[in-house]
C-alpha positions, -999 to +999 in steps of 0.1 A: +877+713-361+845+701-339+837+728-320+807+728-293+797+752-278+774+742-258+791+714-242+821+740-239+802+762-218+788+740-196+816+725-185+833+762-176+804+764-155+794+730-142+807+736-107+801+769-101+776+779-074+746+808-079+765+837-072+795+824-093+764+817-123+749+858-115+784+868-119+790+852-149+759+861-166+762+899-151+799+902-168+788+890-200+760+915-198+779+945-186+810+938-206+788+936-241+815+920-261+795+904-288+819+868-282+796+866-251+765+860-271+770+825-276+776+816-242+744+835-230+723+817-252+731+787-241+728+795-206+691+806-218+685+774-234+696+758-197+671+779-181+643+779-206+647+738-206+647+739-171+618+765-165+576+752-163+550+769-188+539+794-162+583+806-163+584+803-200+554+826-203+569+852-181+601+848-200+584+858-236+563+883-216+595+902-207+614+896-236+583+911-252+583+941-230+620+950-233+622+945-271 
């Protein structure tokens, strides 16, 4: 079985607006099922790929602070 994930999630989000995305991302966060884990990362890969140096940087520097 070829399963991707990535291209999976995308697609169950491609249309969605930004409050549709916060919610999603919110309910994975708040529901804590470890099945969401996946999905979040590659909705952080989206938004690391898509982020300059100066967003990266604050990225790592809040990762950083919160782990």
């Amino acid at each position: 079985m070829d399963l991707n994930i990535r291209k999976a999630v995308i697609h169950n989000i491609s249309d969605n607006d930004k409050d549709q995305l916060r919610n999603t991302i919110v309910d994975a966060i708040q529901d804590g099922q470890e099945k969401m884990l996946p999905g979040l990362g590659v909705l952080f890969e989206v938004i690391w790929n898509e982020s300059d140096e100066n967003l990266r940087n604050q990225m790592v520097d809040n990762l950083e602070k919160g782990v």
